[in-house]
C-alpha positions in Angstrom: 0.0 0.0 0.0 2.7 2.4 1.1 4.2 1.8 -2.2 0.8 2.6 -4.1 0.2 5.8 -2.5 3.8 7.0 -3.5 2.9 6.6 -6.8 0.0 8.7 -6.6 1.5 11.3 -4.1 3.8 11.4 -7.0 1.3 11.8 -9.7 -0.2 14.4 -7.7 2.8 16.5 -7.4 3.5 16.3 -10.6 0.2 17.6 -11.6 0.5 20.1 -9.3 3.4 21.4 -10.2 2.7 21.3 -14.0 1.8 25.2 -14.2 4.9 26.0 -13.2 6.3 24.3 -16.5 4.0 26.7 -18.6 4.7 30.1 -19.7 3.1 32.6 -17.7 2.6 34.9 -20.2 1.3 32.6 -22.7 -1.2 31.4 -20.5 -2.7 34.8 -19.6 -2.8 35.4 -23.5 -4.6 32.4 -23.7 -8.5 32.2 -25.3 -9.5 28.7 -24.2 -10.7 29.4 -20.7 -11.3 26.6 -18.2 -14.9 27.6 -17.0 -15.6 29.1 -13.3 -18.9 29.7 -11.4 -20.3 26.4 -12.6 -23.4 26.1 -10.5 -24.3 22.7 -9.0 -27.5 21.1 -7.3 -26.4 17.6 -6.0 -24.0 18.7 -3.1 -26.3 20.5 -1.3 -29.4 20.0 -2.6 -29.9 23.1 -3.7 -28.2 25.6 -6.5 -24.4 27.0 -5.5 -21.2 27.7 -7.2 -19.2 24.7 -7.4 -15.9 26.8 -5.7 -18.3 27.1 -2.5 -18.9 23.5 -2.0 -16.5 21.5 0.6 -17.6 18.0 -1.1 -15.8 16.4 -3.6 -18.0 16.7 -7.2 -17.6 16.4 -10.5 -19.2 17.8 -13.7 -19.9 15.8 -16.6 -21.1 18.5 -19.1 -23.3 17.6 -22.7 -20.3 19.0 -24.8 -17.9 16.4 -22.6 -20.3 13.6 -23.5 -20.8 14.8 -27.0 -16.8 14.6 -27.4 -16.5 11.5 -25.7 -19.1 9.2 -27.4 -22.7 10.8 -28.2 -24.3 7.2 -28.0 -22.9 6.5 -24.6 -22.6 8.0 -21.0 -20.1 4.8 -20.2 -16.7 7.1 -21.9 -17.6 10.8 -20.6 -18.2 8.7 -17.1 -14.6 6.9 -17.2 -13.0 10.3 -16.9 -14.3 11.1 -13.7 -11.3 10.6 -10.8 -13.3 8.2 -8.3 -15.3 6.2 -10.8 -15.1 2.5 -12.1 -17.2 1.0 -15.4 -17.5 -2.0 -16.0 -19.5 -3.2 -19.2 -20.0 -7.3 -19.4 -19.2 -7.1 -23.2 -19.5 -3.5 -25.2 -21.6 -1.4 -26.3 -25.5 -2.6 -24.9 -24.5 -5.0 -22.3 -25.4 -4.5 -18.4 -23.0 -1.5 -17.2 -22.4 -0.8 -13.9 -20.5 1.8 -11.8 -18.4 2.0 -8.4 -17.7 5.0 -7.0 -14.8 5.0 -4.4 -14.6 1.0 -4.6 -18.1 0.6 -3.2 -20.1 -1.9 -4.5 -22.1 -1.3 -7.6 -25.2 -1.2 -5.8 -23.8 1.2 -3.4 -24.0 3.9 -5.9 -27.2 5.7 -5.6 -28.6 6.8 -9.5 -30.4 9.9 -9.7 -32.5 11.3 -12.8 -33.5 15.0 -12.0 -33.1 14.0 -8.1 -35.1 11.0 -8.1 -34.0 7.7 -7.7 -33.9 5.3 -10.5 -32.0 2.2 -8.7 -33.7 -0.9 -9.9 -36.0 -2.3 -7.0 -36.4 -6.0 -8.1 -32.3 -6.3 -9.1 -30.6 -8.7 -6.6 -27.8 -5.6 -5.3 -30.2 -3.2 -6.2 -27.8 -1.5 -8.7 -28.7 1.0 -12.3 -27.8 0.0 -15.0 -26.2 2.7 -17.0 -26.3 1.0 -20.8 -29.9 1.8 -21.5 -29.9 5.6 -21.6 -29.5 7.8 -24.7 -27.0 10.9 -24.1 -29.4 13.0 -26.4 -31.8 13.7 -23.3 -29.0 14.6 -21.3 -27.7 18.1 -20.2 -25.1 17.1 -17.6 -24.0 14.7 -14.9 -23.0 15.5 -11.4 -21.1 12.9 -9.9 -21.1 13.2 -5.8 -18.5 10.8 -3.9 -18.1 9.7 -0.6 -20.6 9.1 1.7 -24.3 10.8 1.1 -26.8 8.6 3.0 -27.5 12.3 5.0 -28.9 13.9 1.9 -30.3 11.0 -0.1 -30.8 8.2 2.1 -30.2 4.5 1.3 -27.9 3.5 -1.1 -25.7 7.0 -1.3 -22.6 4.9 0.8 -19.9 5.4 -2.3 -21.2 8.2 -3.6 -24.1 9.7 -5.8 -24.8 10.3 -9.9 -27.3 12.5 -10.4 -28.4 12.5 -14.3 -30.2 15.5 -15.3 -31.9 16.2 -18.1 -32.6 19.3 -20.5 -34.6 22.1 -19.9 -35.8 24.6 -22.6 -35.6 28.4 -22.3 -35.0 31.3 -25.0 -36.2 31.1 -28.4 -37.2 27.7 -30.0 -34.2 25.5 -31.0 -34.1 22.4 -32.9 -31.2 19.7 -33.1 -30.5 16.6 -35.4 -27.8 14.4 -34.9 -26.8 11.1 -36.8 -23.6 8.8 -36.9 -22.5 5.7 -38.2 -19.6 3.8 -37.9 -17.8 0.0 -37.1 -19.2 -3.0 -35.9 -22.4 -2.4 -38.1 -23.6 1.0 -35.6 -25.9 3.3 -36.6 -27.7 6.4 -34.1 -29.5 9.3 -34.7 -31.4 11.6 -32.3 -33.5 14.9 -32.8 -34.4 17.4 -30.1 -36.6 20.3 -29.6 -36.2 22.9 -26.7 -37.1 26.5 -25.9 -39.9 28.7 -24.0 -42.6 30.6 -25.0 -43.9 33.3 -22.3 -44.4 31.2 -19.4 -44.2 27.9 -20.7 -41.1 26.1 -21.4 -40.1 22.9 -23.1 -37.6 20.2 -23.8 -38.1 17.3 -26.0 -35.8 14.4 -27.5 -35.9 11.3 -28.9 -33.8 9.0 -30.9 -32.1 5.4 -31.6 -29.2 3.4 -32.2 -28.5 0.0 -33.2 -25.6 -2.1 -33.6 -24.2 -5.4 -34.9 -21.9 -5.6 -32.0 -19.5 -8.3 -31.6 -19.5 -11.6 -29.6 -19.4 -10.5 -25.6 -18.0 -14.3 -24.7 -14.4 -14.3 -25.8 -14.4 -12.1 -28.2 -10.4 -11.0 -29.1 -9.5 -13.4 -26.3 -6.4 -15.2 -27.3 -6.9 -18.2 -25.0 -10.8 -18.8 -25.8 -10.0 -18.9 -29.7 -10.6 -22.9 -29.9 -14.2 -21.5 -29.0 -14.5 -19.6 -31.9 -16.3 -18.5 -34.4 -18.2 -16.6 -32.2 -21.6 -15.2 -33.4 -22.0 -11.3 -32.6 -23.8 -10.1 -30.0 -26.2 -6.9 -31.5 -28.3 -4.4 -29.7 -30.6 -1.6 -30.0 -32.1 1.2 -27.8 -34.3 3.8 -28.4 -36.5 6.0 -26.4 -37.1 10.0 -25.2 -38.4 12.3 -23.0 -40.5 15.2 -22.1 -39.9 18.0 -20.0 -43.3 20.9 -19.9 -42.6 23.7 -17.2 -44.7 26.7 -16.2 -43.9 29.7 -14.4 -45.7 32.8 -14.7 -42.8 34.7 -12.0 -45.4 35.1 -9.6 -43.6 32.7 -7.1 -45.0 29.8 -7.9 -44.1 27.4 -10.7 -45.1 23.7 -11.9 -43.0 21.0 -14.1 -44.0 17.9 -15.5 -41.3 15.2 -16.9 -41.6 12.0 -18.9 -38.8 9.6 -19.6 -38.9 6.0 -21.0 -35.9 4.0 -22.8 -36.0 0.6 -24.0 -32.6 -1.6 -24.8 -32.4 -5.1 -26.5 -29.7 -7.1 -26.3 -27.5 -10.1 -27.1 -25.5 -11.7 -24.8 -24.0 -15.4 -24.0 -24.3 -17.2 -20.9 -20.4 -18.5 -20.4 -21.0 -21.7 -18.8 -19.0 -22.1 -15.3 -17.6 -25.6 -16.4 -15.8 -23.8 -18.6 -12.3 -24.0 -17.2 -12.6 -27.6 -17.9 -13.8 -26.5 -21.3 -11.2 -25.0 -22.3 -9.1 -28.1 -22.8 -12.4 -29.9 -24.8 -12.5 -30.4 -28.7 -15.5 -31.1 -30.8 -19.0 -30.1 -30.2 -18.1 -28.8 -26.9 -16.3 -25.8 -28.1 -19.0 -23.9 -29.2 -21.3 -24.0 -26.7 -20.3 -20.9 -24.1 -21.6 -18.9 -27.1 -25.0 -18.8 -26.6 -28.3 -17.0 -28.3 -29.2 -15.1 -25.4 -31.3 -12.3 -25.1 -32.8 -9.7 -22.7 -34.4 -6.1 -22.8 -34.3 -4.0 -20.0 -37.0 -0.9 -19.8 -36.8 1.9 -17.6 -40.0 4.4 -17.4 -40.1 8.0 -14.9 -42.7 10.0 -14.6 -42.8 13.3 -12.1 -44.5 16.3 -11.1 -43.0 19.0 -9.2 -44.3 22.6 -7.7 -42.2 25.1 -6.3 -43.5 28.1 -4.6 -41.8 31.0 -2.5 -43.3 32.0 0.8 -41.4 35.0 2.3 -37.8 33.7 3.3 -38.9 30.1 2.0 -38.7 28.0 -0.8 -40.6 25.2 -1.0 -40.6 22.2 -3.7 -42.9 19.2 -3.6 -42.2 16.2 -5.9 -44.6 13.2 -6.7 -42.7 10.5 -8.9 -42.9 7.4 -10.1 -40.8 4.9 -12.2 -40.8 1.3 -13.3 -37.9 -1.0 -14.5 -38.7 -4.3 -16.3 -35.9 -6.7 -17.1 -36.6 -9.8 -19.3 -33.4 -12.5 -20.0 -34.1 -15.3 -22.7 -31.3 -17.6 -21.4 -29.7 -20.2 -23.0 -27.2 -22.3 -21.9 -25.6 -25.9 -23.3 -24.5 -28.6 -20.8 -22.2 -30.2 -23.1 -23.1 -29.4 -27.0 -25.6 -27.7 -29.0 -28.1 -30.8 -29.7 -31.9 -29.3 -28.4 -31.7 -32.4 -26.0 -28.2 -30.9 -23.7 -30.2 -27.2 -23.6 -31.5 -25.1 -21.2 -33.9 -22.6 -21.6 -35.6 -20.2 -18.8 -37.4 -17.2 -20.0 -36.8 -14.8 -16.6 -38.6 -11.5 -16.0 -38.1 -8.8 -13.2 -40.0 -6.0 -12.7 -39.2 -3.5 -9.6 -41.6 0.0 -9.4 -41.3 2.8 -7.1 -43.6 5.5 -6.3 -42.8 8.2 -4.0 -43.4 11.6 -2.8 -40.9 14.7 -1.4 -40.9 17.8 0.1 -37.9 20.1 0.4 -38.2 23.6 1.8 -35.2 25.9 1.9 -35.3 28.7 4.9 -33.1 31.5 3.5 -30.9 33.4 7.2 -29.4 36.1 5.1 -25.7 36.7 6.4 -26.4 33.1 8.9 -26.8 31.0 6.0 -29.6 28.2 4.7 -31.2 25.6 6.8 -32.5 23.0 3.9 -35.1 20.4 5.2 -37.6 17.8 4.5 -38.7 14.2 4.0 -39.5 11.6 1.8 -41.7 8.8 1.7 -41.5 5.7 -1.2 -43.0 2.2 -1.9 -41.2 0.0 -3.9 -42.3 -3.5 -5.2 -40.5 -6.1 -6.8 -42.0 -9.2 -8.9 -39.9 -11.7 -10.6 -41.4 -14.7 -13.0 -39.9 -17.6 -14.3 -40.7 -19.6 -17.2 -38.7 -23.1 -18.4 -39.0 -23.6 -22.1 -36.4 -26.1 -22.6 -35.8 -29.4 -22.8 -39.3 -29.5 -21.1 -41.7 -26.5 -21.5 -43.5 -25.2 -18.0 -45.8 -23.0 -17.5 -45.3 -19.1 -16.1 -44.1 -19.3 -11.8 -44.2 -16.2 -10.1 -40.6 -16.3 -7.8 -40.9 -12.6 -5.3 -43.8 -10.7 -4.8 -42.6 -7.9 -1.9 -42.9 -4.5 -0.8 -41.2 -2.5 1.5 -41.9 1.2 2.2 -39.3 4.5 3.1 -40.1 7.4 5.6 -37.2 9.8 5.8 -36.5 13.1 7.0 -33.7 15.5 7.1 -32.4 18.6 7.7 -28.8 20.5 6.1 -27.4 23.7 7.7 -25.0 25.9 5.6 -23.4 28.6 7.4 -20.8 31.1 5.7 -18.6 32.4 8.2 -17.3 36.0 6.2 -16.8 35.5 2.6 -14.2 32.7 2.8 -15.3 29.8 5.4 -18.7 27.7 4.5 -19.8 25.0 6.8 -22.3 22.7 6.5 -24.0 20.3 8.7 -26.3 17.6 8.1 -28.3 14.4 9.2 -31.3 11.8 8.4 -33.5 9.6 9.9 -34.4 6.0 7.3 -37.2 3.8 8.4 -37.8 1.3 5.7 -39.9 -1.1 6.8 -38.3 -3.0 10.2 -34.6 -1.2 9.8 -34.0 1.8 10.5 -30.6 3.8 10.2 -29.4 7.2 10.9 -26.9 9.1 9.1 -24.4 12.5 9.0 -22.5 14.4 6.7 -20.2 17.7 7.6 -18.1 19.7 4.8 -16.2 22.8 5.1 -14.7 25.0 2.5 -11.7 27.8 2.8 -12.0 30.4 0.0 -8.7 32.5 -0.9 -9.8 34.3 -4.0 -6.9 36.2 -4.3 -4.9 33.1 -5.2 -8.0 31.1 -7.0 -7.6 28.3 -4.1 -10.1 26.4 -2.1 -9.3 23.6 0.4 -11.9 21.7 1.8 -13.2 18.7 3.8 -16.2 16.6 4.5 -16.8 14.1 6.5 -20.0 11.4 7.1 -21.7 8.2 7.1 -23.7 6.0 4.9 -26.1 3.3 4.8 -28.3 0.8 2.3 -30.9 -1.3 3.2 -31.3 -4.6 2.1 -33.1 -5.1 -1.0 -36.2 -6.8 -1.5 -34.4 -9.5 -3.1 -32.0 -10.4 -0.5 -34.6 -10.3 2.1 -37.0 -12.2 0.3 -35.7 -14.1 -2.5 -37.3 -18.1 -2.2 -34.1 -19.9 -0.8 -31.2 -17.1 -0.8 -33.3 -14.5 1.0 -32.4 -13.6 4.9 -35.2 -11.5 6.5 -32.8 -11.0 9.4 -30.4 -8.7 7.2 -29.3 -5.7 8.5 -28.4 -2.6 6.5 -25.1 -1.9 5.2 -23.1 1.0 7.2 -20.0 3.0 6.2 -17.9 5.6 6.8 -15.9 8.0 5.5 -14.0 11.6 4.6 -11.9 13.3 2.3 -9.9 16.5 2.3 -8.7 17.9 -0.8 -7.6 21.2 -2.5 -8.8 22.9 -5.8 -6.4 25.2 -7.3 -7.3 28.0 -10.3 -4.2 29.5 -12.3 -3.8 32.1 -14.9 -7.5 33.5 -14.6 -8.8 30.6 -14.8 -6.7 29.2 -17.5 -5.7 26.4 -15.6 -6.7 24.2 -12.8 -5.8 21.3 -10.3 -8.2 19.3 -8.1 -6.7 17.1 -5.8 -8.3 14.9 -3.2 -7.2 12.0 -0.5 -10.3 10.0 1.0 -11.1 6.9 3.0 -13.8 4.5 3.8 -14.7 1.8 5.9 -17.9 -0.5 5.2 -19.5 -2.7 7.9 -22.4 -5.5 7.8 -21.7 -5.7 3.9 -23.9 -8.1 2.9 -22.5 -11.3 0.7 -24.1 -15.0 -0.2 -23.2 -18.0 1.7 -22.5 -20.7 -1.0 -22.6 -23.6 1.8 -26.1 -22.2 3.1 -27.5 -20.9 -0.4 -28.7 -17.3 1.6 -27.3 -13.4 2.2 -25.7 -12.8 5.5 -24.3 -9.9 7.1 -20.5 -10.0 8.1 -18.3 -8.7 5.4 -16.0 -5.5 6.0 -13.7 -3.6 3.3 -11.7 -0.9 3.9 -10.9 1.8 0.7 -8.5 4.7 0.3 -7.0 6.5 -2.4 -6.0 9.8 -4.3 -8.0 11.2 -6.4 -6.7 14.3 -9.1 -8.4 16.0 -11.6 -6.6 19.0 -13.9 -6.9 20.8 -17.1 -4.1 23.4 -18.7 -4.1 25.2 -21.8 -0.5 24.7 -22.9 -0.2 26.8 -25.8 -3.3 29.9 -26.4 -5.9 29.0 -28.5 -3.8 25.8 -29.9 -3.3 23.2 -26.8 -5.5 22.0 -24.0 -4.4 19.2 -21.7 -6.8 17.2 -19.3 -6.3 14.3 -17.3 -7.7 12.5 -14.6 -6.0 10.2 -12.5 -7.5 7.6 -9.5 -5.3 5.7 -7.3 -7.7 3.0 -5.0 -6.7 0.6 -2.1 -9.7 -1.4 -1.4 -9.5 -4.6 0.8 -11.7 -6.7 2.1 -10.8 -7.1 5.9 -11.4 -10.6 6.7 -9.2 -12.3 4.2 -6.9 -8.8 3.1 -7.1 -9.6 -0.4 -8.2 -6.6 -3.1 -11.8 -6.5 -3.7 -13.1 -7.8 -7.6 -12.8 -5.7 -10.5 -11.3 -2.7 -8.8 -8.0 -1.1 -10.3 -5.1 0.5 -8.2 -4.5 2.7 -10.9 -6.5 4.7 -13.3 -5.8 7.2 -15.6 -6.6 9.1 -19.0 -4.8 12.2 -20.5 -5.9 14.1 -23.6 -4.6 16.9 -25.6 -6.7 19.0 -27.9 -5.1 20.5 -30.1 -6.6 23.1 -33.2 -4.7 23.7 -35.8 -7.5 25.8 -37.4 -10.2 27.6 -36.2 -13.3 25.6 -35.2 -11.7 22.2 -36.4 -10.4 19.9 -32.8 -8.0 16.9 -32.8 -8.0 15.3 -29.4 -6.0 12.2 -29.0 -6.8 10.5 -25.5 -4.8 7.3 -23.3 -6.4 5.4 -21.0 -4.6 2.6 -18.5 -6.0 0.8 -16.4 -3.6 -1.2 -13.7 -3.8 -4.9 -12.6 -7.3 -6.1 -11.1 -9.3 -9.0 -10.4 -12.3 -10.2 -11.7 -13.4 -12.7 -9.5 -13.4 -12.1 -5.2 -10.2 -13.5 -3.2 -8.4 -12.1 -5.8 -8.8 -14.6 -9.0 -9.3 -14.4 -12.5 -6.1 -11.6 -13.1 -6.7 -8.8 -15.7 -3.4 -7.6 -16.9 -3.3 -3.7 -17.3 -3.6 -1.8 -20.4 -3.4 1.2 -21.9 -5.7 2.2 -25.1 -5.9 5.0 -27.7 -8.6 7.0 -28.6 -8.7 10.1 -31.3 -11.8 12.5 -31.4 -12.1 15.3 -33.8 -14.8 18.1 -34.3 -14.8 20.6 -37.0 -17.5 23.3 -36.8 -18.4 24.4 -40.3 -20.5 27.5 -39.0 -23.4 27.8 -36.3 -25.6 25.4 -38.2 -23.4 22.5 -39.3 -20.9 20.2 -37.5 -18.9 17.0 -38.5 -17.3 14.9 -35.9 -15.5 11.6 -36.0 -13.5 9.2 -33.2 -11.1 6.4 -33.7 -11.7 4.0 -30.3 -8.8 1.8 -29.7 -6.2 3.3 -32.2 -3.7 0.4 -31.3 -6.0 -2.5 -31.1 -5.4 -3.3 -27.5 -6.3 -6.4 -26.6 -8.0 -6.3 -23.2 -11.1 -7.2 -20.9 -13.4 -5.9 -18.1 -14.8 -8.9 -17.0 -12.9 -12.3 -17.5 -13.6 -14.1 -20.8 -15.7 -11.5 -22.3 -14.3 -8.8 -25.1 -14.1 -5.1 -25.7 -13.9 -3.5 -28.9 -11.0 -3.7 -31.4 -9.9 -0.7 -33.7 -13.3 0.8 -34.5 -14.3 4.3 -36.5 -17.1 6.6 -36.3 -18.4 9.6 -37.7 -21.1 11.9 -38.3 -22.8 15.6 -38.7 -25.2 17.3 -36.5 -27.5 19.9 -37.4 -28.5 23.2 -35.3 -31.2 25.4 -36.1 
């Protein structure tokens, strides 16, 4: 460990010092600003200036994602310092994220503040892989410990997704691409206000031939090959109608609903004895498995002012519905040696919120409120082969959430802003309480900001865990954790440049893992997690060169055995330098590594690290029309996420949008 976190006091340093290497002058002379006064809603729960917040926050913008991969959140997300993705085979299959080497279900998902966490999943995890970027104006990504603000599930962290919102005169946007592996997108939006009213609308597709997710580029599984590709489409959109006539009162409606199918194969786990088969046996971990996931959000919201307070009450609802065809072969592809179950999962959630905001003038903002949710989860199971059954329901439960909460934010003078927090959870027979403290330093006459926070978190169990027919434990406990971070954020040149630098730790306690001898959940697991966490962005030359990077070290253990917890890196990083060579035309050429990690628990199944590169480039004919175009995996790294299933080899894309 010692070792690790010289490496990334190291990498720190360096990207600390980095200004320093840059002319002065040039800098000051420089056009390409890195943007201040960026105002965020997740720390807090209410709008501030980023530079006033002491929690540790990033910003995924729509022009980040655009640059990144317009069809996908999963490569903007990667370059957040913090954050892990994992997708089970490219483009369209299950994605899921880890924020400070929590588990994935650990990760509360937000969409415009409301939780979208899937009710009837076994972790209770989001998956990312079913969302078009096209609704999408940014993404605030919390870490560390939230439970105070958001309740159960915020113990790693918290990503809130929100969507756009139309204002100023009516504006219309097309967007199309096309590129390898037989893909194919396009997306059209409408947005703008008229008097009171205001509107956002979007909608749009893609499709793609994909590749095979089981061993796909995978020099040891070729004897398994050919390998069928693995397609997928998802389309869907969303509608966002507000009204506010300035009068102090003001009412918004949303609708959102996305639908993904997708191929996938069911890797048999006899397969390390596979591996050393010939004949009929080699083909079968390649299976014609198939799901679609579907995830629907509805919400109203009022907001009204009353003197010194601001009040906001949400009703909401939202449905996910899983389906998996799957196929699997015991020991060849003859109908007779197949299995066959058609499984389907549906979790909904209905709930209702009330935040009111009691503005103190020079002694700050008390924010409280409360919350209270159903959720339901129903799973089905149907056998089709070798013997058709008949439809079995498998979970039928509820369980129900009563929160409330309160968050005191004092300034102290223009430089020191505390904050103070806590929650009370009942949800159902558990109950947990929770706290959260940040504090900020301001010196504006040297652009810095140090800051701290502190706090804990919590996650009930899910409905699945509790009452799952043989694996469920309606003893479980919820999960409890931990943790702080102290960091500094550092502005040069104006604004030209900037460092963010962060250390943190975590502890988790009554984690909750499955007992193969017993076949149920238990609670006794605890990990431990630390790490460094930089983010920094320089223009090197004016209006020519701009460098980014983002850089995560992470020592996560699991206590009882001391072995690193699966699928979680030491070391992450990505760098990029955009360069124009001509006005309104970008080349950004961008590395990724990733260091040594395990796929499997007690540190089995080794991933070797990697590095990959990616080119974007953006040329801007005029105000209407733009082309764009990205080469992923320049070098045609071979490398995986997951054991035995591939990632994309060299692969080209391009396309135009239209603004008008």
């Amino acid at each position: 460990m010692l070792t690790g976190l010289r490496v990334a006091a190291a990498t720190c340093v360096s990207l600390c010092l980095l200004p320093t290497l840059t002319s002065r002058a040039a800098a000051q002379a420089a056009g390409d600003a890195v943007p201040l006064g960026e105002v965020v809603v997740t720390a807090d729960r209410r709008p501030e200036p980023i530079e006033r917040s002491g929690s540790a926050i990033s910003v995924v913008t729509r022009e980040q994602i655009e640059s990144f991969n317009p069809t996908s959140l999963v490569d903007a997300l990667r370059n957040v310092p913090g954050l892990d993705i994992t997708e089970t085979g490219g483009p369209g299959a299950a994605t899921s994220v880890r924020l400070r080497g929590a588990n994935t279900g650990q990760t509360l998902v937000l969409i415009d503040g409301m939780r979208v966490n899937d009710p009837a999943g076994p972790g209770g995890d989001f998956d990312f892989s079913g969302l078009l970027p096209t609704v999408i104006d940014r993404i605030e990504v919390l870490r560390g410990p939230q439970s105070a603000l958001y309740g159960s599930d915020a113990i790693g962290g918290v990503v809130n997704i929100i969507t756009r919102k139309g204002s100023g005169e009516p504006r219309f946007e097309f967007r199309t691409e096309g590129g390898s592996y037989g893909t194919f997108s396009s997306s059209l939006a409408a947005y703008g206000s008229s008097g009171p009213w205001s509107y956002s609308v979007a909608g749009g597709g893609q499709r793609g031939d994909g590749f095979s997710r089981f061993g796909y580029r995978i020099t040891p599984l070729r004897k398994f090959a050919p390998f069928e590709a693995d397609g997928f489409s998802r389309y869907g959109g969303f509608g966002r109608l507000g009204y506010d006539p300035g009068e102090g009162v003001a009412f918004e409606f949303g609708i959102l609903s996305f639908r993904t199918l997708t191929d996938y194969d069911a890797a048999s786990s006899t397969l390390p004895r596979l591996l050393q088969a010939t004949g009929p046996a080699r083909a079968f971990p390649d299976t014609p498995s198939r799901s679609t996931r579907e995830l629907t959000q509805i919400f109203g919201r009022v907001t009204a002012e009353t003197g010194p307070v601001s009040h906001s009450l949400r009703v909401y609802a939202n449905e996910t519905n899983r389906t998996n065809n799957d196929v699997s072969y015991k020991t060849n592809t003859l109908p007779v040696n197949t299995t066959e179950t058609f499984s389907e999962f549906r979790g909904t959630r209905i709930g209702v919120e009330y935040q009111g905001d009691l503005k103190l003038d020079r002694y700050g903002v008390l924010t409280f409120g409360g919350r209270g949710e159903a959720e339901e989860a129903a799973t089905y199971s149907t056998p089709v082969q070798p013997v058709p059954g008949s439809r079995a329901g498998t979970l039928k439960a509820r369980q129900d959430t009563r929160s409330v909460f309160a968050l005191y934010q004092l300034p102290i003078y223009d430089r020191l802003i505390l904050t103070l927090g806590g929650r009370h959870d009942e949800v159902d027979r558990v109950t947990f309480d929770t706290w959260r403290a940040t504090a900020a330093y301001l010196i504006p006459e040297t652009g810095t900001k140090f800051r701290a926070s502190g706090g804990t978190g919590g996650k009930a169990p899910t409905l699945f865990q509790l009452f799952a027919p043989i694996f469920g434990n309606p003893a479980l406990l919820p999960e409890r954790s931990i943790g702080w971070d102290a960091g500094i954020d550092q502005s040069f040149f104006d604004g030209r440049g900037s460092v963010s630098a962060t250390v943190f730790g975590n502890r988790f306690e009554n984690l909750i893992n499955f007992n193969a001898a017993t076949s149920n959940y238990f609670n006794t697991a605890k990990a431990d997690t630390s790490g460094v966490e930089v983010e920094a962005g320089f223009v090197l030359l004016p209006e020519f060169v701009k460098l980014t990077a983002a850089y995560t070290y992470l020592h996560a253990k699991d206590l009882a055995t001391n072995l690193t917890l699966a699928r979680r890196p030491q070391h992450v990083g990505r760098f990029g330098v955009a360069i124009t060579p001509l006005p309104g035309w970008v080349i950004e050429p961008r590395v990724t590594f990733v260091s040594l990690r395990f796929s499997g628990a007690n540190e089995t199944g080794p991933l070797p690290q990697y590095g990959r590169l990616d080119i974007y480039s953006d040329y801007k004919i005029n105000e209407m029309w733009r082309v764009f175009g990205r080469i992923e995996n320049l070098t045609d790294t071979r490398y995986q996420e997951v054991l035995n299933y591939g990632t994309t080899g060299r692969a080209v894309y391009a396309g135009f949008s239209v603004t008008w």
